[in-house]
C-alpha positions as CSV (number, residue, x, y, z in Angstrom):
1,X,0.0,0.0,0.0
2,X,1.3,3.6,-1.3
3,X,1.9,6.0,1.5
4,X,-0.8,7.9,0.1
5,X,-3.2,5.2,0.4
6,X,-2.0,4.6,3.7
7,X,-2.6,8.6,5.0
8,X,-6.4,8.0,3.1
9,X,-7.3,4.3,4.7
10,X,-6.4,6.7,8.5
11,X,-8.1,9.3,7.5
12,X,-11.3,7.7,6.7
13,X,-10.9,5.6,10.0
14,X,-10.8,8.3,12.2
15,X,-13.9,9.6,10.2
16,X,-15.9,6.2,10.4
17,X,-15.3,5.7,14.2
18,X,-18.8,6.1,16.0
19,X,-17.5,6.8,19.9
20,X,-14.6,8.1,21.6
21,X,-13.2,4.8,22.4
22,X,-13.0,3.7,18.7
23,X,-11.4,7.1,17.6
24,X,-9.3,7.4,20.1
25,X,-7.9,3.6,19.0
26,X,-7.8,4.7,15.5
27,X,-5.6,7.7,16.9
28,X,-3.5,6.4,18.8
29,X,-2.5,3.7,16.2
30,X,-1.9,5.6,13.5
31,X,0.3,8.0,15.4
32,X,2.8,5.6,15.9
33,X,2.8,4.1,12.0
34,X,2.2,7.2,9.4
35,X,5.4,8.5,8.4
36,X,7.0,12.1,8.9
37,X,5.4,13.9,5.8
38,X,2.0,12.3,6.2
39,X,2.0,12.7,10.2
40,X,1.3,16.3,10.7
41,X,-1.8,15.8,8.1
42,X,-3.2,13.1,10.0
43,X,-3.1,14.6,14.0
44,X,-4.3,18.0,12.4
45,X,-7.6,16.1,10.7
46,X,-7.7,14.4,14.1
47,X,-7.7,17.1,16.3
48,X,-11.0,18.7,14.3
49,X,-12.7,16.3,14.4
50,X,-12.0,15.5,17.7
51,X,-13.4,19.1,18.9
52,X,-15.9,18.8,16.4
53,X,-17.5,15.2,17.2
54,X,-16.6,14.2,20.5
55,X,-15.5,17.1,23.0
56,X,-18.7,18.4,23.4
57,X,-19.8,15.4,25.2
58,X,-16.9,15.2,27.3
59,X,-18.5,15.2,30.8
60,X,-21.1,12.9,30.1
61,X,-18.3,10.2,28.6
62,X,-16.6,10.7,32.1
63,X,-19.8,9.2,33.8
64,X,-19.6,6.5,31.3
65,X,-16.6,5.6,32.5
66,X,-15.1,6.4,28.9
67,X,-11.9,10.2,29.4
68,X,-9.3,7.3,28.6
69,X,-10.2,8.0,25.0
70,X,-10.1,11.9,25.8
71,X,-6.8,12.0,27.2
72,X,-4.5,9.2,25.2
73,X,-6.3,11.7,22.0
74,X,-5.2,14.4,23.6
75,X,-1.3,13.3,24.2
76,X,-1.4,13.1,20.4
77,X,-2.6,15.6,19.1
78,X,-0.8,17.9,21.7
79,X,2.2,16.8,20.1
80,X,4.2,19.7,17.8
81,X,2.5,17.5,14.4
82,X,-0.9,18.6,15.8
83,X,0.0,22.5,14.3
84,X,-2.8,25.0,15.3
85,X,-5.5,22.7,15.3
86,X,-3.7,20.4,18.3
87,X,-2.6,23.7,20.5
88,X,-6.5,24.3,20.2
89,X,-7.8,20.9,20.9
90,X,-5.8,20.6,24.0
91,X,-6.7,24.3,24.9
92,X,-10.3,23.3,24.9
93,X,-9.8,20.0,27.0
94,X,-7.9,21.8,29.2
95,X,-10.7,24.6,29.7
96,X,-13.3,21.7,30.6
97,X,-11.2,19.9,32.9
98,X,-10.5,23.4,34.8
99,X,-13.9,23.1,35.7
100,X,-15.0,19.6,36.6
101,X,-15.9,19.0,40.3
102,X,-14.8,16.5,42.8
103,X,-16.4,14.1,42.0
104,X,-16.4,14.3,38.2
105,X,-12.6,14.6,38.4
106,X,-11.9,11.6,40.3
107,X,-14.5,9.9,38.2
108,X,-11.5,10.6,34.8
109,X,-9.1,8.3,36.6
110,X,-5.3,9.3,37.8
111,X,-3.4,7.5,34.9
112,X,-5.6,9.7,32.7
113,X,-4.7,12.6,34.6
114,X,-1.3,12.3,34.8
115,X,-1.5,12.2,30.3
116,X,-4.0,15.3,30.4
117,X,-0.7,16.8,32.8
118,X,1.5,16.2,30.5
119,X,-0.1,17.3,27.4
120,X,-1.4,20.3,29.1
121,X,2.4,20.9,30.1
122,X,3.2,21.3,26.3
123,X,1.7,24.8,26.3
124,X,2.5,26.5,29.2
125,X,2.0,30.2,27.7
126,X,-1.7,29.1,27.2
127,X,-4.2,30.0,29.9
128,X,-6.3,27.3,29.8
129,X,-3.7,24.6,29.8
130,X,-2.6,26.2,32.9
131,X,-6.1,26.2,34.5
132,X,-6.8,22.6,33.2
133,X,-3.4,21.3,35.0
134,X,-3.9,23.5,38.3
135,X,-7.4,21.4,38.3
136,X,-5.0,18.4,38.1
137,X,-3.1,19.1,41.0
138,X,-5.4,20.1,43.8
139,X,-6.7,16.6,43.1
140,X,-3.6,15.2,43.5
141,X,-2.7,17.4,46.3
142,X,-6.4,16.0,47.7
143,X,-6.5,13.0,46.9
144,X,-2.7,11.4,47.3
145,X,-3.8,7.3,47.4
146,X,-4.5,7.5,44.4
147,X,-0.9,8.4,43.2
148,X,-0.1,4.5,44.7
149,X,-1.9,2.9,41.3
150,X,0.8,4.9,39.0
151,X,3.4,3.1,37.6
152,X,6.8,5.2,37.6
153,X,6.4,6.5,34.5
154,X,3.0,8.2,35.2
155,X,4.3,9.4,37.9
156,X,7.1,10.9,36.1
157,X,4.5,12.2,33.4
158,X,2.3,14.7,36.3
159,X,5.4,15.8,37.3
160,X,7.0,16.8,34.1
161,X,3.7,18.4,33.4
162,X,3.1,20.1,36.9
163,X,7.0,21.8,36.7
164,X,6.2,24.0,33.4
165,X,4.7,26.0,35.7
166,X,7.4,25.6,38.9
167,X,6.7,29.2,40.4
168,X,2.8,28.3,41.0
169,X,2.2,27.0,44.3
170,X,-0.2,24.8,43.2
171,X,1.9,22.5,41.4
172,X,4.7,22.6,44.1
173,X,2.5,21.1,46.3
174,X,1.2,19.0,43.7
175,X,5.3,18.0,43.1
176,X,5.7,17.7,47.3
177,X,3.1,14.9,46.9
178,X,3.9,13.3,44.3
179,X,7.7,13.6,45.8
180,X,6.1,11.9,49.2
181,X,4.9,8.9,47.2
182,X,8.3,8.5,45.6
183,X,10.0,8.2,49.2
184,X,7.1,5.7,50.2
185,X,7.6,2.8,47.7
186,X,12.0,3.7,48.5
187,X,11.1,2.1,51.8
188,X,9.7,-1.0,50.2
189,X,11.5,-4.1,50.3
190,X,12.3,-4.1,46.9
191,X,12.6,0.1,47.1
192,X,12.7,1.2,43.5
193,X,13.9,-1.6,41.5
194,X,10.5,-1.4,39.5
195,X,11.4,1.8,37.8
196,X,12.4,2.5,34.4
197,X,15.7,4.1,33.3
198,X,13.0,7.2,31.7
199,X,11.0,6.9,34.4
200,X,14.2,7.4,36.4
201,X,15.2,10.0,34.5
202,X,12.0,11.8,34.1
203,X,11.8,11.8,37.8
204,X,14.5,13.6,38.5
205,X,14.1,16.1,36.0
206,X,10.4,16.9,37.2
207,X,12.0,17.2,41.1
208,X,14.7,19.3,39.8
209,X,12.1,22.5,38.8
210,X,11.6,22.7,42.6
211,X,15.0,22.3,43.6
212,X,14.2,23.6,47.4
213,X,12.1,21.7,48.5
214,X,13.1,19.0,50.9
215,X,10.5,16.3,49.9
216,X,12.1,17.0,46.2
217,X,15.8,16.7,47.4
218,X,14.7,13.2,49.8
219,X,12.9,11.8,46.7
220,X,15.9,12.8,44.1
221,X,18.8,11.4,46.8
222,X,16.5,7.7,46.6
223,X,16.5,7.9,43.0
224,X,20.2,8.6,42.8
225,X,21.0,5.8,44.9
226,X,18.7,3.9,42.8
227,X,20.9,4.2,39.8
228,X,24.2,3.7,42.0
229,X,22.9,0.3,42.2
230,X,22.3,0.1,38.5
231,X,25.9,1.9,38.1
232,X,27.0,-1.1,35.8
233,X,24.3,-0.7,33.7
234,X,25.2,3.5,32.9
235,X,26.3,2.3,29.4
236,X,22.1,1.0,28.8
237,X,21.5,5.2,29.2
238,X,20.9,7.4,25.9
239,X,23.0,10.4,26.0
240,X,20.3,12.4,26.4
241,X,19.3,10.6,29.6
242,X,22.8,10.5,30.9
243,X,22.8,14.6,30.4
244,X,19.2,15.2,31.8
245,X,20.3,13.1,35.0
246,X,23.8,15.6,35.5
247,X,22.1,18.7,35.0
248,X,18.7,17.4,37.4
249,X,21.3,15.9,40.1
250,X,23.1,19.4,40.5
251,X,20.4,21.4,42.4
252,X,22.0,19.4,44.8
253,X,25.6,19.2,44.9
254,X,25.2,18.6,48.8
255,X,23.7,15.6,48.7
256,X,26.0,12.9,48.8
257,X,24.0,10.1,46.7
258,X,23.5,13.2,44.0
259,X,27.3,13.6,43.9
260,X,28.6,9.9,43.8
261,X,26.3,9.3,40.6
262,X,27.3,12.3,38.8
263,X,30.8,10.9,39.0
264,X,29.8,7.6,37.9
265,X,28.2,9.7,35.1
266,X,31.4,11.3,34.4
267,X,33.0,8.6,34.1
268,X,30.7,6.6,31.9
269,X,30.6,9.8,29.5
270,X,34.5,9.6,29.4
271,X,34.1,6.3,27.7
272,X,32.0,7.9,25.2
273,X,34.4,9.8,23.8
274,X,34.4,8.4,20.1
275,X,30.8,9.4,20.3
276,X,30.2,12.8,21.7
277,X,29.1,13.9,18.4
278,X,26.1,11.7,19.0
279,X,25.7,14.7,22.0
280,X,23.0,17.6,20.9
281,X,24.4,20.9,21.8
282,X,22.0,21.0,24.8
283,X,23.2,17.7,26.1
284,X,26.6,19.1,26.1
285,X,25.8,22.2,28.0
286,X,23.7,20.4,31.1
287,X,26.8,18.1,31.4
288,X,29.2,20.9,31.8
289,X,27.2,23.1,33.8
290,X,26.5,19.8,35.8
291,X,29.9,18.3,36.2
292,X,30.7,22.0,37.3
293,X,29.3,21.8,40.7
294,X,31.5,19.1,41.7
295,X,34.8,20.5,40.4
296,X,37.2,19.2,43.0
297,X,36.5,15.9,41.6
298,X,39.2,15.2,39.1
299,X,36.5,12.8,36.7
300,X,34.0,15.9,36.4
301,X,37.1,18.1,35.8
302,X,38.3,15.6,33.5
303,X,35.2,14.9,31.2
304,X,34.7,18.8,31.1
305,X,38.1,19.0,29.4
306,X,37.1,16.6,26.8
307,X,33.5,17.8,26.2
308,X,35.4,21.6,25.4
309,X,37.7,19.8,23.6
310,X,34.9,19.1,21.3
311,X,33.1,22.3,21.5
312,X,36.1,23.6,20.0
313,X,36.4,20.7,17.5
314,X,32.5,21.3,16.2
315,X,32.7,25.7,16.9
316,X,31.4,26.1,13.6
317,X,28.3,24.8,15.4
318,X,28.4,27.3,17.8
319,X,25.5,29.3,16.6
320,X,23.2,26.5,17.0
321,X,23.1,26.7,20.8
322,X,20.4,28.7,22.4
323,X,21.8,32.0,24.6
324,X,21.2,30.0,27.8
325,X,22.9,26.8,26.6
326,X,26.0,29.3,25.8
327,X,25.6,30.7,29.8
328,X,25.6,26.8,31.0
329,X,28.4,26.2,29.1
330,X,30.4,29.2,30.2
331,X,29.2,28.8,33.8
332,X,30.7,25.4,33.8
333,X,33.9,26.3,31.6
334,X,35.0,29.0,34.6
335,X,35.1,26.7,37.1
336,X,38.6,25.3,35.5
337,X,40.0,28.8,34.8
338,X,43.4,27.3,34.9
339,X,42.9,24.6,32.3
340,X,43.9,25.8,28.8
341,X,41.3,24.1,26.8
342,X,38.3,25.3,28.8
343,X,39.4,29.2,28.5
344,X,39.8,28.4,24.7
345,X,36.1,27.2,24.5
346,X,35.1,30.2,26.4
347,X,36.8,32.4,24.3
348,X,34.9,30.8,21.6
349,X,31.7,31.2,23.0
350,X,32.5,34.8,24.1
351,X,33.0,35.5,20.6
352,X,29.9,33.9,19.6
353,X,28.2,35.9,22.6
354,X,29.3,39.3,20.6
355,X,28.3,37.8,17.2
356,X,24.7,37.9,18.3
357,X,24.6,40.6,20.8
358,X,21.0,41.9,19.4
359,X,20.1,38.5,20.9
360,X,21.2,39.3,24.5
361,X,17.7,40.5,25.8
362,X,16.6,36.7,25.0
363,X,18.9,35.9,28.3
364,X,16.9,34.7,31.3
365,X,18.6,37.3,34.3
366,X,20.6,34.1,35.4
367,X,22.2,33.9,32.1
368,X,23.2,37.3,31.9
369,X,24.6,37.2,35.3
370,X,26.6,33.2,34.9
371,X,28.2,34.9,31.7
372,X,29.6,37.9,33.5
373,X,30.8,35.4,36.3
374,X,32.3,33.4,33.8
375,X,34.2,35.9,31.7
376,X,35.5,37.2,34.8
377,X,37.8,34.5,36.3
378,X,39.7,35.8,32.7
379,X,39.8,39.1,32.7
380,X,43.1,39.7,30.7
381,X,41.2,38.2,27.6
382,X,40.6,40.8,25.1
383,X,37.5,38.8,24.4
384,X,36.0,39.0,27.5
385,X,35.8,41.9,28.3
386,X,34.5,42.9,25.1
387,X,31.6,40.5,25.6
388,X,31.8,42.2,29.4
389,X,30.8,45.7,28.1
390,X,28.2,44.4,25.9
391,X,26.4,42.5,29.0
392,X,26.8,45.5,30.7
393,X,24.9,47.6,28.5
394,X,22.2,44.9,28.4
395,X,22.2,45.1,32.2
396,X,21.8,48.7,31.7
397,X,19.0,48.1,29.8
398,X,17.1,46.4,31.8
399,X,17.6,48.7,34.8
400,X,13.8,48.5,35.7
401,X,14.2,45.0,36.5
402,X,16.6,44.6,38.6
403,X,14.0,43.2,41.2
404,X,13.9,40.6,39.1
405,X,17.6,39.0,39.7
406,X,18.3,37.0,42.4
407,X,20.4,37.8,45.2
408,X,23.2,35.2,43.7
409,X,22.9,36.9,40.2
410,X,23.4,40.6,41.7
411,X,26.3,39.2,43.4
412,X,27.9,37.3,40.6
413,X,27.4,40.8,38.5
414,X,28.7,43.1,40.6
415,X,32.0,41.4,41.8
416,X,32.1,40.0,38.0
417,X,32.0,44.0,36.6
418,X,34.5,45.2,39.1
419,X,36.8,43.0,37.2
420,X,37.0,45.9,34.3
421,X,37.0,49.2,36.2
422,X,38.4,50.9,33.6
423,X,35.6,50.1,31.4
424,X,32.4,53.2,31.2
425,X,29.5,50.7,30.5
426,X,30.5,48.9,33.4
427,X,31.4,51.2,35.8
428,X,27.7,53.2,34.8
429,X,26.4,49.2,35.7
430,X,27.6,48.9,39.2
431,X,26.3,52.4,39.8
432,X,23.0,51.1,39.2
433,X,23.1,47.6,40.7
434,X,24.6,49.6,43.9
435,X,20.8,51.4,43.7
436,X,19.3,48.0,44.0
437,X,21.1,46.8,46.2
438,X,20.3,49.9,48.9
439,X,16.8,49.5,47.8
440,X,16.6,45.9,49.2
441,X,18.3,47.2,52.3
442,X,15.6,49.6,52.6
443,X,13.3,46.7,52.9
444,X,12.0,45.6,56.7
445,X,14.0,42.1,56.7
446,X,17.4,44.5,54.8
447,X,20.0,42.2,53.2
448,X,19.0,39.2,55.5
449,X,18.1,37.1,52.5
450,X,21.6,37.8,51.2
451,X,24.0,34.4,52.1
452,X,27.5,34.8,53.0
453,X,29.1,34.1,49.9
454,X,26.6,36.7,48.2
455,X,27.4,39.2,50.5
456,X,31.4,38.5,50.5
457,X,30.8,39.6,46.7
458,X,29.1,42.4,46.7
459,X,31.3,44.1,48.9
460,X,34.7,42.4,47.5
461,X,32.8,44.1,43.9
462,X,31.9,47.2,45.1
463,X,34.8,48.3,47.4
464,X,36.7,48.2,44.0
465,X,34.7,51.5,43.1
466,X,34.9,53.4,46.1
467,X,35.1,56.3,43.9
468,X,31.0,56.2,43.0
469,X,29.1,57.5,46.2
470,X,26.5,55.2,45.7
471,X,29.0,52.1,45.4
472,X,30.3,53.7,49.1
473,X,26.7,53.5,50.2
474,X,25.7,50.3,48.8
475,X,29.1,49.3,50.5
476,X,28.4,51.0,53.7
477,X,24.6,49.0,53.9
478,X,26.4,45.5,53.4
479,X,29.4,46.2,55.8
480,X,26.7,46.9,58.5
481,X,25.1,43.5,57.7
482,X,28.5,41.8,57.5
483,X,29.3,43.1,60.9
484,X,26.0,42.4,62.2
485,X,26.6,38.5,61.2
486,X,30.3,38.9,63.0
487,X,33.4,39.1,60.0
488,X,34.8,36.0,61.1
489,X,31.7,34.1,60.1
490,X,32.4,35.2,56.6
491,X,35.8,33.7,56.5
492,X,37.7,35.8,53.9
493,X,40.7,34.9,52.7
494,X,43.8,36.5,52.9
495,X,44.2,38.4,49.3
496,X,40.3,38.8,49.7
497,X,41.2,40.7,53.0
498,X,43.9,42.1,51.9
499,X,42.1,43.9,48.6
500,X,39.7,44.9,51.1
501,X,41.9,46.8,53.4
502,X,44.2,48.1,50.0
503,X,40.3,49.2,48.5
504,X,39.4,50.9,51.9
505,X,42.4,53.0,52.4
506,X,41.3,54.8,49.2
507,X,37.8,56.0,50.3
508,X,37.7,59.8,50.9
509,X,38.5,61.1,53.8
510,X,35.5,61.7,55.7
511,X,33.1,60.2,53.9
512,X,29.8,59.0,55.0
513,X,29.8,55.8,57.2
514,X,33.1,56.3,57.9
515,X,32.4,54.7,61.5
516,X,31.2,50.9,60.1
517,X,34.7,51.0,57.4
518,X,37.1,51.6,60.9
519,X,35.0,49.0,62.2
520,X,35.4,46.2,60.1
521,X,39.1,47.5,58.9
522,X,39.6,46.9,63.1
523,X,37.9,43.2,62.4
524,X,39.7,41.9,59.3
525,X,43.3,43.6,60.6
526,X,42.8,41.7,64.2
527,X,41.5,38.6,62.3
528,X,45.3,39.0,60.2
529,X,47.2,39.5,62.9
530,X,45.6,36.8,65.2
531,X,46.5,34.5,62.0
532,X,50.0,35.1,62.4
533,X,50.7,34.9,65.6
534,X,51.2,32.1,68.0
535,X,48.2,30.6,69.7
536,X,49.2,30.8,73.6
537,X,51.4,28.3,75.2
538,X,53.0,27.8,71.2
539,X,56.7,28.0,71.3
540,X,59.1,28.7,68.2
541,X,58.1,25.1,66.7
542,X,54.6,26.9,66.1
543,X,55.7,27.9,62.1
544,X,56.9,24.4,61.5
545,X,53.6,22.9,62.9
546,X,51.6,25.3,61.3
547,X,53.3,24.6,58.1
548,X,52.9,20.9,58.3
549,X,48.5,21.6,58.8
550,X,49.1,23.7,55.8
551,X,50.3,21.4,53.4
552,X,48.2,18.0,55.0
553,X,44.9,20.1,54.5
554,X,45.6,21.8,51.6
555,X,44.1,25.0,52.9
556,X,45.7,27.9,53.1
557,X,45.3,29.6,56.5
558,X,45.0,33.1,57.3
């Protein structure tokens, strides 16, 4: 039979089938067998029909015990082949499910739930798809037993559907749930032995959109240690899996069960060397930025190397990453500043960063801000800093939302500009992040939401422009916080002290605040001298001690 025929003989299926059930067989049949060119033809024709036929008597089939038909036809028409006419089909399911009651609701069935989730998650930007799923997960949230009939791969599918939408608190409850049931059956006997690698994988990447919550680190650590048992088996992993698991597993580098996988990770991508051009651009990014937040370990460090190794090899490609996938990539890169090969694929993408510069206000703010984090641990490069000044004027451009970057991305910009002082555009930037900065310590609860490594930035990157009086204030504001925390708790190091106290000496003489800058110049002077001095009762054999600590640990002390 001509592929032709083949597209007809569907077509006059679909149109032949007298209930739900029969058409959504047809469907779901014929979506897995049409080829490429007569695809799109055939979910299109389906998703008419069914909003012409069939979804007007979409509540009544619930009763009748019939929404499987509803949602496995919805799945497919959801699909990118469905064009226009499947956005709108699943727009209009969506918009009656929104609106179903209790009981009709729990009358659809969870496994068809968890497939309207997931189709509804396709398009996020539409209204009713949003509605439709927030229906979805007050159910779940509800009515958890339920969630104990799903196999792993539903499971996986309500999450992945629920975490298009991560910021609603609706579907983080929803995920908490869901999350909840995940740690249940890792108690069982058998724990999760049941579950697929995708359903593994899709797990994971579902938790991962809600990265702070501890129900989603608990379930993602019994995952992990899941797949430690299966460690043997990494090779039986797509790429793509392999990559989605690094970049999911790194919203917790803290988590020990998280870290030892991602090492077994690197190592198994190691051995895939010959094939890394198998590796989408995107795959190559979340393993970087992933391996990145272990980067003492000398496997992550090591299969970094080799994936900018071929970055470089494939850089005529360069174009074809998205502007975040670029940010990941740097982000990750920076982390090795002293390896040769990963400052020449930064250098690369920095130049790739200026090619499309008109592009920078398609950066999410954390892009913006990882790029001017990574450039920075460079800043010699003649590259960087040109790709510097042109972040800095997109910074500058989107001065009215500032409010929008987290306290880690203000941080990471600030310290990462003060690298370039010389530069206008970025000197006119700190001025302006130093007015956001005050503004949020204008705020009843001040820089409290600022951590100690956000806060050791900011003042490390504004101190270095003590010539701007609104640097010196924002300076001032953060100082007072520091010393309210106590200096040692922030545990500079000695150049970072010592840059301090070099930038401080340079403020004008009686400037504003003056008192707080003696204060802390008093706290990290004492904290210097108390470093180099003998502890009581410590004779002359204190240096050669003290020496012997230093090199056993490693660490530097000061």
């Amino acid at each position: 039979m001509s592929a032709q025929a083949n597209l007809t003989t569907a077509l006059s299926e679909i149109d032949r089938a007298r209930d739900i059930v029969e058409f959504s067989t047809m469907v779901v049949a014929r979506d897995k067998q049409l080829r490429k060119t007569d695809h799109p033809v055939f979910l299109q024709k389906a998703a008419l029909e069914f909003q012409s036929r069939f979804l007007p008597g979409f509540e009544e089939s619930i009763r009748a015990g019939r929404s499987w038909g509803y949602a496995t036809t919805c799945n497919a028409v959801s699909r990118k082949a469905g064009g226009q006419a499947g956005r709108d089909a699943c727009e209009r399911i969506a918009s009656r499910v929104s609106l179903l009651d209790h009981g009709l609701i729990g009358k659809i069935g969870i496994r068809a739930l968890s497939i309207f989730a997931a189709s509804f998650g396709r398009h996020s930007n539409r209204a009713e798809c949003r509605k439709g799923a927030i229906r979805i997960a007050k159910f779940c949230r509800e009515e958890s037993r339920p969630l104990q009939e799903l196999n792993n791969l539903s499971l996986a599918a309500l999450v992945n559907g629920f975490s298009k939408w991560p910021e609603e608190k609706e579907f983080r409850q929803a995920a908490v749930t869901i999350a909840g049931d995940v740690i249940r059956r890792a108690r069982r006997h058998h724990q999760l032995s049941d579950f697929t690698q995708q359903g593994l994988v899709s797990l994971v990447n579902g938790f991962s959109k809600w990265p702070d919550e501890a129900a989603s680190r608990q379930a993602a650590a019994a995952l992990a240690l899941e797949i430690l048992h299966r460690s043997s088996r990494l090779c039986e992993f797509p790429q793509q899996g392999l990559a989605i698991l690094v970049n999911g597993f790194s919203k917790w580098p803290e988590e020990l069960a998280c870290g030892r996988v991602t090492i077994a990770i690197a190592s198994e991508v190691l051995e895939r060397v010959a094939r890394f051009h198998e590796y989408s651009e995107q795959d190559l990014a979340n393993l970087v930025n992933g391996f990145s937040k272990w980067p003492d370990e000398a496997v992550s460090r090591q299969a970094t190397v080799a994936i900018a190794s071929e970055l470089l090899r494939r850089a005529d490609q360069l174009p074809h990453y998205s502007q975040q996938g670029l940010a990941n990539l740097v982000n990750g890169f920076c982390k090795w500043p002293d390896d040769a090969t990963c400052r020449k694929a930064t250098v690369a993408i920095a130049g790739e960063v200026l090619w499309r510069a008109d592009q920078l206000p398609d950066l999410t703010q954390q892009g913006l801000a990882n790029l001017v984090n990574g450039f920075s641990k460079w800043p010699e490069e003649p590259a960087f800093r040109r790709a510097a000044v042109s972040l800095a004027r997109e910074v500058l451009r989107r001065a009215t939302q500032l409010c929008d970057f987290s306290q880690q991305g203000l941080a990471n910009l600030v310290n990462g500009f003060s690298n370039w002082p010389e530069e206008l555009p970025c000197g006119q930037v700190t001025v302006v992040l130093a007015g956001e900065v005050l503004r949020r310590a204008g705020r009843k609860s001040g820089l409290s939401d600022f951590t100690a490594q956000d806060l050791r930035g900011l003042v490390i990157g504004f101190n270095r422009w003590s010539q701007e009086s609104a640097a010196r204030q924002a300076t001032i504001a953060i100082v007072t916080e520091v010393l309210g925390r106590g200096v040692r708790f922030f545990d500079f190091t000695k150049p970072e002290s010592e840059s301090l106290l070099d930038d401080f000496s340079r403020w004008p003489q009686g400037a504003t605040g003056h008192e707080a800058i003696a204060k802390i110049i008093g706290e990290l002077q004492l904290i210097q001298t108390e470093a180099t001095q003998p502890r009581t009762g410590e004779k002359g054999s204190h240096q050669t001690r003290q020496s012997t600590i230093e090199t056993s640990s490693g660490v530097q002390r000061t």
